[in-house]
C-alpha positions in Angstrom: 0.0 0.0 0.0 1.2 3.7 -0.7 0.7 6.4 1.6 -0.1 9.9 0.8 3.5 11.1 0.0 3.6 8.1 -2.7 5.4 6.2 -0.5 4.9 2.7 -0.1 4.4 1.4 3.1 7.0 -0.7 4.6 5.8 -4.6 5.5 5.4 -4.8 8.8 7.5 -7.5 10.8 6.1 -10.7 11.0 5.2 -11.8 14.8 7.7 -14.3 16.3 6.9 -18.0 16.3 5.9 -19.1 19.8 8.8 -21.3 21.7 8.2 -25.0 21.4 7.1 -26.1 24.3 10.1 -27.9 26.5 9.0 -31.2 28.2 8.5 -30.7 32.1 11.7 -32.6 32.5 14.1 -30.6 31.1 13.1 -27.6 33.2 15.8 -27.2 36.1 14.4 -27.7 39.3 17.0 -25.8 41.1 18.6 -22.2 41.1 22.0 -22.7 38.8 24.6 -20.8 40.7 27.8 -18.3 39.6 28.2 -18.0 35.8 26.4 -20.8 34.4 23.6 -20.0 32.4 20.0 -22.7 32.1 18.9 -23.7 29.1 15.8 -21.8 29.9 17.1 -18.8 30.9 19.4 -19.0 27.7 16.2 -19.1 25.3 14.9 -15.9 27.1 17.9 -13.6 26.7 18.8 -12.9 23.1 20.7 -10.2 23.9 20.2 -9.1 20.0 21.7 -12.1 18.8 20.1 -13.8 15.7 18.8 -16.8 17.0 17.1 -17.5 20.2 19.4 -20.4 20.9 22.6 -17.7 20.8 24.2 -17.8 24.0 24.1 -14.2 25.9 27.1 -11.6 24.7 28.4 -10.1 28.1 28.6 -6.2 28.0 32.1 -4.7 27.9 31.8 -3.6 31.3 30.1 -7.0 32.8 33.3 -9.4 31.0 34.4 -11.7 33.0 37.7 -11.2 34.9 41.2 -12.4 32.6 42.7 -15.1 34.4 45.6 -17.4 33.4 48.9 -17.4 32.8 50.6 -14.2 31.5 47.1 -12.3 32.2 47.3 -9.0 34.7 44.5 -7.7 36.9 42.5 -4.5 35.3 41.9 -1.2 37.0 38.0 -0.2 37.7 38.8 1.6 34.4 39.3 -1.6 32.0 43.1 -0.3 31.8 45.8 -2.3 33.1 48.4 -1.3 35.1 51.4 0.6 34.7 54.7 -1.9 35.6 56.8 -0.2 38.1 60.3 -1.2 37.3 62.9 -1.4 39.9 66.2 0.4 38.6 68.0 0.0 42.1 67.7 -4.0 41.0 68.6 -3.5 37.1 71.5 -1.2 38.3 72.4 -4.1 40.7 72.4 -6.7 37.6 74.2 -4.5 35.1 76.7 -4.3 37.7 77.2 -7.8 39.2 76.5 -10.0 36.3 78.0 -10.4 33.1 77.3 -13.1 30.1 79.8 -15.6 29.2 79.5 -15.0 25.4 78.5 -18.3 23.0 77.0 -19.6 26.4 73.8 -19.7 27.7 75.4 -18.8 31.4 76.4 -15.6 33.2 78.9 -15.0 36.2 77.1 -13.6 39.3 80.1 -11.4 40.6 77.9 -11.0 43.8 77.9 -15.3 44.8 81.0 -15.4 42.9 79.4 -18.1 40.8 78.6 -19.1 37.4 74.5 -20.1 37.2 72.3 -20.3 33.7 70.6 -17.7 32.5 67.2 -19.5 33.2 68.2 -19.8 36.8 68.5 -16.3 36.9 65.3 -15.1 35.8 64.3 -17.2 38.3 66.1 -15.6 41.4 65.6 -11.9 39.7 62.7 -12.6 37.6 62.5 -13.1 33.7 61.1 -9.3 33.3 64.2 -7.7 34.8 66.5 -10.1 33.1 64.6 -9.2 29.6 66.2 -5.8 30.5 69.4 -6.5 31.7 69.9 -9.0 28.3 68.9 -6.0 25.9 70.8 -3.3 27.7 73.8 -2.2 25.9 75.8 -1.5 29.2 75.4 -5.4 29.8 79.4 -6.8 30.2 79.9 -9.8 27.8 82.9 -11.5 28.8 84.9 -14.6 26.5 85.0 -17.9 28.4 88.7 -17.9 27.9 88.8 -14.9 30.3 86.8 -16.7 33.4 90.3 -18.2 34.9 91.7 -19.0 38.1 94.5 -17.4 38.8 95.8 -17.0 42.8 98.8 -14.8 41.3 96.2 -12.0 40.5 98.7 -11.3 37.7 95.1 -11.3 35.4 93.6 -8.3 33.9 90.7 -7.3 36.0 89.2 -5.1 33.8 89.0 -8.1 31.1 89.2 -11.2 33.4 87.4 -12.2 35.5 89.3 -14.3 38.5 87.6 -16.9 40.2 90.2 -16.9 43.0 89.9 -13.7 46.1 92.2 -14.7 48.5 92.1 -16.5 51.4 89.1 -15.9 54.1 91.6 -17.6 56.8 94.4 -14.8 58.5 97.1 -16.4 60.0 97.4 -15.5 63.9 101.0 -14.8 64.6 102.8 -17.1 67.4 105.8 -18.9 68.5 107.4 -22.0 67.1 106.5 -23.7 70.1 103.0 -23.5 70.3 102.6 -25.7 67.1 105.0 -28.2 68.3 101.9 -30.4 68.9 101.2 -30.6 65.0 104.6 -31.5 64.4 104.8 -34.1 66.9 101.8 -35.6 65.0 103.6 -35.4 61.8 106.5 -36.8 63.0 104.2 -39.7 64.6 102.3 -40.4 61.2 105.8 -40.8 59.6 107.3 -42.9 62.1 108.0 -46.3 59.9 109.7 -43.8 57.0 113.4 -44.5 58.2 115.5 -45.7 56.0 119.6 -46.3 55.3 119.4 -43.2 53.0 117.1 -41.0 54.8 116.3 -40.3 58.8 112.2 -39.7 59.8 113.6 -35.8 59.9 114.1 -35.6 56.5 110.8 -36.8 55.2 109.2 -34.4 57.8 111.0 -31.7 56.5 110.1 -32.8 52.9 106.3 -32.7 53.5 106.4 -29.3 55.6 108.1 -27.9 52.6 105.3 -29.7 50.2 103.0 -27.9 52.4 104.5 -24.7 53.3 105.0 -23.8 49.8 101.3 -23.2 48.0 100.7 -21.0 50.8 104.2 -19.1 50.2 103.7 -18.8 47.1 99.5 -19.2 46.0 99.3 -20.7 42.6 102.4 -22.5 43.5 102.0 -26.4 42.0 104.4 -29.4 43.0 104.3 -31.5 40.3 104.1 -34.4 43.4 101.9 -36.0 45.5 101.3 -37.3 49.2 100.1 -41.0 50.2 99.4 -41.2 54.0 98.3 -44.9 54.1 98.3 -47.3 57.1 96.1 -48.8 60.0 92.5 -46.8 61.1 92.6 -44.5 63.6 96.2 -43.4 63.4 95.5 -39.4 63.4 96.1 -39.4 58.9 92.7 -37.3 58.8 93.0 -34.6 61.9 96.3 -33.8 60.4 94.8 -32.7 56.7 91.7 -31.7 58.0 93.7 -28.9 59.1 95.5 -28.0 56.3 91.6 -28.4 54.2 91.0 -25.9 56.8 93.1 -23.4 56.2 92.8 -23.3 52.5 88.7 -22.5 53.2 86.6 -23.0 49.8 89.7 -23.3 48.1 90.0 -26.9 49.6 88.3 -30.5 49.2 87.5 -33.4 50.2 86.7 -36.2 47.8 86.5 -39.9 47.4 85.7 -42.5 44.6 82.3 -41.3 43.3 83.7 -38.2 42.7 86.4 -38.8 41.2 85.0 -41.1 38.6 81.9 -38.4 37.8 82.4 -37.3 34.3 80.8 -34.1 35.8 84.1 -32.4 37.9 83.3 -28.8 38.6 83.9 -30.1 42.3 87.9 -29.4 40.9 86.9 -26.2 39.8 88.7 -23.1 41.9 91.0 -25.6 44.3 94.2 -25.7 45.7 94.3 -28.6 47.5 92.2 -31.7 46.8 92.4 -34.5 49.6 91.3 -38.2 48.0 89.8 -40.2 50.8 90.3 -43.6 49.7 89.6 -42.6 46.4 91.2 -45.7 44.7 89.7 -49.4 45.5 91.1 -52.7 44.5 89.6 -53.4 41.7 89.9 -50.1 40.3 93.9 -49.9 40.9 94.8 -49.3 37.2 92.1 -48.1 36.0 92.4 -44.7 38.0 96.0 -44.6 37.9 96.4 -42.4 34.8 93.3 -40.4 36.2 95.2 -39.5 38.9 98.4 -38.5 36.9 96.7 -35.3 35.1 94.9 -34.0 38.1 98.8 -33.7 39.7 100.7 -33.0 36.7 98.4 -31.1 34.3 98.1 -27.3 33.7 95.4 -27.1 32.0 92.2 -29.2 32.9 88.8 -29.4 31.6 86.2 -28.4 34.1 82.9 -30.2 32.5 79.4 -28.9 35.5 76.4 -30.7 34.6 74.1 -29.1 31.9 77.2 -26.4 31.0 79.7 -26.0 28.7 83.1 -27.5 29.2 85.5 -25.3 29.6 89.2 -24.9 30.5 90.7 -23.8 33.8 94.9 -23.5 34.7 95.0 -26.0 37.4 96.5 -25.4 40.8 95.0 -28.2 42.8 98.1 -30.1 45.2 96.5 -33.6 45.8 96.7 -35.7 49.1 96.1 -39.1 49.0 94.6 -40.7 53.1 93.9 -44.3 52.6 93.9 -47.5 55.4 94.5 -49.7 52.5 97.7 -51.5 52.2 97.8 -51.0 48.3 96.5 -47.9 47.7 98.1 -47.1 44.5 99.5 -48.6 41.7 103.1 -46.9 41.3 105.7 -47.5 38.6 109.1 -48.3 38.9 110.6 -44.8 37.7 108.0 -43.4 39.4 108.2 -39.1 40.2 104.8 -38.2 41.0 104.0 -39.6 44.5 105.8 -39.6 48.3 105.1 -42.3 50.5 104.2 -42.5 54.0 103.4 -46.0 55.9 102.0 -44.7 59.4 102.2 -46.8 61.8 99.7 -47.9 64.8 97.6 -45.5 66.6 100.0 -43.4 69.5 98.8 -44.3 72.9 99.2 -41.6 74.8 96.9 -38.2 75.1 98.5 -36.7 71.7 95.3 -36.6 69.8 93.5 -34.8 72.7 96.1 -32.4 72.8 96.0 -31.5 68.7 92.1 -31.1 69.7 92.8 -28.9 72.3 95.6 -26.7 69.8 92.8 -26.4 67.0 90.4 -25.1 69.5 92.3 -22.2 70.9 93.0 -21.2 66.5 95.5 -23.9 66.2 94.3 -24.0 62.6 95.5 -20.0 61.8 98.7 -20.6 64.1 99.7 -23.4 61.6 98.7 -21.2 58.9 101.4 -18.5 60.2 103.8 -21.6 60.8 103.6 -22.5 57.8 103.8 -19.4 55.9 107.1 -18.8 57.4 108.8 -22.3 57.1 112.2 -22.4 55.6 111.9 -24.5 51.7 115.2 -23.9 51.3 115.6 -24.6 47.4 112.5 -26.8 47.4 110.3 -26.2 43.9 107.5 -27.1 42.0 110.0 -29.8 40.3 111.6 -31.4 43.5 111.3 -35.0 43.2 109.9 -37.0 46.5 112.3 -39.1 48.3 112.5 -43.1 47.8 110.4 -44.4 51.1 110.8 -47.9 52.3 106.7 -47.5 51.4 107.3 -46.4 48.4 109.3 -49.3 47.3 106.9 -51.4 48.9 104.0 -50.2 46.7 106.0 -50.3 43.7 107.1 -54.2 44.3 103.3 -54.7 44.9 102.3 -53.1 41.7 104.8 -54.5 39.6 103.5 -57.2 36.6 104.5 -60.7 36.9 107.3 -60.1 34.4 108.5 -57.2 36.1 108.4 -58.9 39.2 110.1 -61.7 38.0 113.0 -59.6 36.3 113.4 -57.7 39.5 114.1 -60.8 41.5 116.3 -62.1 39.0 118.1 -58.8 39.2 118.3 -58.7 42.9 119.4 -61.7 43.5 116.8 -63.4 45.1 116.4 -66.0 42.5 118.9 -69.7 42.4 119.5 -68.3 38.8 122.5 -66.9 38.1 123.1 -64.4 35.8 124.6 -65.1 32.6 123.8 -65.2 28.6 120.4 -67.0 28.3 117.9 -67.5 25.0 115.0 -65.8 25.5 113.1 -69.3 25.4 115.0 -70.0 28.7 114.4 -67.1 30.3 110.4 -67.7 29.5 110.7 -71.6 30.5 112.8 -70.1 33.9 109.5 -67.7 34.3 106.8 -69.8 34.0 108.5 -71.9 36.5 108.2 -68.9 38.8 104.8 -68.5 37.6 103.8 -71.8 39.3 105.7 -71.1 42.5 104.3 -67.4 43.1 101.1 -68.3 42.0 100.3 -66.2 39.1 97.3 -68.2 37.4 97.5 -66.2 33.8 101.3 -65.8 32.9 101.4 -63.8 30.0 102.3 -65.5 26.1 106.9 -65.6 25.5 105.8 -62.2 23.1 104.7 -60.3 25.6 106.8 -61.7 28.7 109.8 -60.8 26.0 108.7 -57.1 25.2 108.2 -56.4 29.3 110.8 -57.2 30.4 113.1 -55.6 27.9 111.2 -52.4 28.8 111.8 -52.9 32.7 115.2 -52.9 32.3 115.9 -50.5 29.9 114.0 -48.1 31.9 115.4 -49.1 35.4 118.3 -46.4 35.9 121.6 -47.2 37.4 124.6 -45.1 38.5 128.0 -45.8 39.3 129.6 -43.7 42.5 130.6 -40.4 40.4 126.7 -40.5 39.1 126.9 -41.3 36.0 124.4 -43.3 34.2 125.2 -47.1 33.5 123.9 -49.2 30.7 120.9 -51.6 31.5 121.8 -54.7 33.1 120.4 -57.0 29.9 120.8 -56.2 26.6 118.1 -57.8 24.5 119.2 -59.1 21.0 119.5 -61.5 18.2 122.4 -63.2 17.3 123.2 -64.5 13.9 124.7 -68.9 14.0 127.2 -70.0 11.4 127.5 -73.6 12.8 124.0 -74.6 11.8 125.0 -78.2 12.4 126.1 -77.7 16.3 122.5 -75.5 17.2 119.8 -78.2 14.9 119.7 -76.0 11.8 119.0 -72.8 13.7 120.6 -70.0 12.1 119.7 -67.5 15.1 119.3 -67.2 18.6 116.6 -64.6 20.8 119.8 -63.6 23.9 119.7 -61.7 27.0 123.3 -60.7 27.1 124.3 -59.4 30.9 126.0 -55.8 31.2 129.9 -56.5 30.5 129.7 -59.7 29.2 131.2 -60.7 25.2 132.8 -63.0 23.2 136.0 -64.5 24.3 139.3 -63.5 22.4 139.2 -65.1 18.8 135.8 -66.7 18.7 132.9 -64.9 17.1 129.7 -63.4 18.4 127.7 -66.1 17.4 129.6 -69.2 18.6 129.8 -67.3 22.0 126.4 -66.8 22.4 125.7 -71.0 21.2 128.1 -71.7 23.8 126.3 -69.7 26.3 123.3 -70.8 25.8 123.9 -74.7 26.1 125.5 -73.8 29.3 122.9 -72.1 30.7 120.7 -75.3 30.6 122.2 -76.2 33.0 121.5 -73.3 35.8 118.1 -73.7 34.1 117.5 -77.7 34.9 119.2 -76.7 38.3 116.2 -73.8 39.2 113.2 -76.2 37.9 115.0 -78.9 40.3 115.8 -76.2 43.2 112.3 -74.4 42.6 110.2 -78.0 42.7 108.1 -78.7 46.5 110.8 -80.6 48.5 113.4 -80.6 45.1 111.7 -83.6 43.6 112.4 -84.4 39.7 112.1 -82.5 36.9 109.2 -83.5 34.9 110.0 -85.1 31.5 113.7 -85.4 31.8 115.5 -88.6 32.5 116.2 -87.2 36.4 112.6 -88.7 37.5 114.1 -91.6 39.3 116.2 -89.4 41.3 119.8 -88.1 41.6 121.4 -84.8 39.9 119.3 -83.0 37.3 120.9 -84.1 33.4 122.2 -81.5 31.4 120.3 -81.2 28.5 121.2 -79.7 25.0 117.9 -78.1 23.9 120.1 -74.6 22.6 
């Protein structure tokens, strides 16, 4: 229809279809509480939306609150808050903490330590450390310049040093008031006299081991101490008190530690104390562990869930242990001082250490020792040859070594002259069966040990000067095939100063010397046999003198 301004009239809206009716059972029969909505009450309030099933559209001022994570509170204006940032703290970070570049770690100047970065948003929070990582005043430092150096000879504008001295002061006193620590020293190396040196003369050596780190900080003896002996003996309160002194800059460790392929506990020390860090079993396998921690400048320091890096090592190493082996030591050996100690002291001398330490016995020794004469002791001073010492190197010799060393001493009924090296191997696994070593090596390797033992083992005569090795290992050429069964050479162990006699040639010497030999040889088997019964498979089973035989 048009309306009187030729306008057509708009349609009117049609009128809403009634609601279906909802079944008496779906009607709640309860209030619903907080923000949920009925089903009913949902139908009613369209809220302009274009179906009557819509849910509701909350006003802009009736949301709901944000909640979660990362979500801040509102003011009553719908604005959030301004953040208030703390520039005492920032200051504080730029100051104290610096990034170890191509790491994911920083140094915290004010702990002294080196944390993650993750850790430290979590003591500073991950705001403020947003901030301190964009800042350009932030110090980035290369992990070549975190180092240890107790010299302080390192730039500290460009370095940072992980070392700041000493928290312990000496307390000045008189020599006498420590006499009670060295009478505890000269207790635990009671058993160390010897023809060539007195019990004085080891103390001596170990006060000057001692004495000179703290003389000289950053000072390294290329040397080691073993304290080893019964329980109880006092091997402990002596180092606890040199641990002591040294503060943070000390440790103790044992096994588990030092197998952990995870050693930042040998980061920052100068003195590590091994509390029996080697076991039976695990004799060689630790042995060359043990030589780089002593001898070493530079070792890796590998903290769990960090980057390896390098540190100069520093670290003098003590080894306490109540085991009667507990190292294996070489023959030649440079690296290690020995001390057996002997039984626990009966009287009241380890109540009167107790009573030292507790009126600052521990800063008196400190003083003591800071003011000990070395003399012309350095880093390079070899340790003296203990009657321990050689103990622990006889009990970590190899059957062929041990075997050579008797033989070379004298303690075997085999005499030493020009023998083929299948003797020598025949005369060893004799020995074998007597000393009861159940897996003597094959002749090739028996051979190639023993020729190292004694070419390594160093002589002098009385104005010092070196002497050849006792054996000379070598093969001979035979021109008399006919004599020696068509053998044209012979394997020889040819004694120091021994060669052919006047007129006869190398190789008939040594033939000679050989056949004679067999019979020293058939003399040992006979000798070496429970009660000196008969050699087995030789004629001399029925009894009497051993034959000579002729296998050259």
């Amino acid at each position: 229809m048009v309306d009187d301004a030729g306008t057509p009239d708009e349609p009117s809206a049609p009128a809403p279809a009634p609601a279906p009716a909802v079944p008496p059972a779906a009607e709640p029969n309860t209030p619903v509480d907080g923000n949920v909505v009925s089903l009913g009450d949902a139908k009613k309030k369209k809220a302009g939306s274009a179906s009557a099933g819509s849910p509701p559209t909350p006003s802009k001022r009736e949301s709901a609150p944000e909640t979660g994570k990362g979500k801040k509170a509102k003011d009553d204006d719908g604005k959030r808050p301004e953040k208030v940032i703390d520039w005492g703290k920032y200051n504080t970070l730029i100051e104290k903490f610096a990034l170890i570049y191509g790491t994911d770690t920083v140094w915290d100047g004010g702990t002294r330590t080196i944390m993650k970065i993750s850790n430290m948003a979590h003591a500073h929070g991950s705001d403020m450390v947003r901030m301190w990582k964009a800042s350009e005043n932030r110090r980035t430092v290369m992990p070549s310049d975190v180092v240890f150096d107790p010299t302080n000879t390192c730039d500290p504008r460009r370095c940072i040093n992980l070392y700041d001295g000493f928290a312990m002061e000496p307390k000045k006193c008189k020599p006498a008031e420590v006499e009670v620590m060295l009478e505890l020293l000269r207790h635990l190396c009671g058993n160390c006299a010897t023809v060539d040196q007195s019990i004085e003369a080891v103390m001596h050596w170990v006060l000057c081991w001692l004495a000179l780190p703290l003389q000289r900080p950053g000072a390294k003896p290329r040397s080691a101490l073993v304290f080893h002996g019964p329980q109880g003996t006092g091997k402990n309160l002596f180092f606890d008190v040199i641990r002591s002194v040294y503060g943070k800059y000390g440790v103790m460790v044992g096994q588990t530690q030092l197998e952990d392929k995870f050693n930042d506990w040998l980061s920052a020390k100068l003195l590590v104390i091994g509390n029996e860090v080697v076991t039976r079993q695990e004799l060689y396998h630790n042995k060359n562990i043990l030589k780089w921690v002593i001898t070493e400048e530079l070792i890796p320091i590998r903290p769990m869930q960090q980057v390896t890096r390098w540190e100069r090592n520093h670290a003098n190493v003590v080894f306490l242990s109540n085991e009667s082996q507990p190292l294996v030591l070489e023959d030649n050996d440079r690296r290690y001082l020995v001390v057996y100690t002997p039984s626990a002291e009966d009287g009241n001398l380890y109540g009167r250490v107790a009573a030292f330490l507790a009126d600052d016995g521990a800063a008196k020794f400190l003083y003591f020792l800071q003011r000990y004469d070395v003399g012309d002791f350095g880093e390079h001073t070899k340790p003296l040859m203990t009657a321990a010492k050689a103990d622990l190197i006889e009990l970590g010799m190899r059957p062929a070594e041990r075997f050579m060393y008797e033989w070379l001493q004298g303690f075997l009924p085999l005499p030493m002259r020009v023998c083929s090296a299948e003797q020598l191997y025949r005369a060893f696994r004799r020995w074998c069966d007597q000393s009861g070593e159940r897996y003597p090596p094959p002749r090739a390797t028996f051979t190639k040990n023993a020729e190292r033992y004694v070419v390594e083992r160093l002589e002098r005569d009385a104005t010092g000067a070196r002497l050849p090795p006792r054996l000379t290992y070598k093969v001979v050429q035979l021109k008399d095939t006919e004599k020696t069964n068509g053998r044209k050479a012979v394997r020889c162990w040819l004694p120091r100063g021994t060669g052919p006699r006047e007129g006869a040639t190398e190789g008939e010497w040594a033939a000679e010397s050989v056949e004679a030999f067999e019979k020293s040889l058939n003399r040992f088997f006979y000798a070496s046999r429970e009660g000196g019964g008969p050699v087995p498979g030789t004629s001399n089973e029925g009894g009497g003198e051993p034959p000579v035989t002729r296998d050259a």
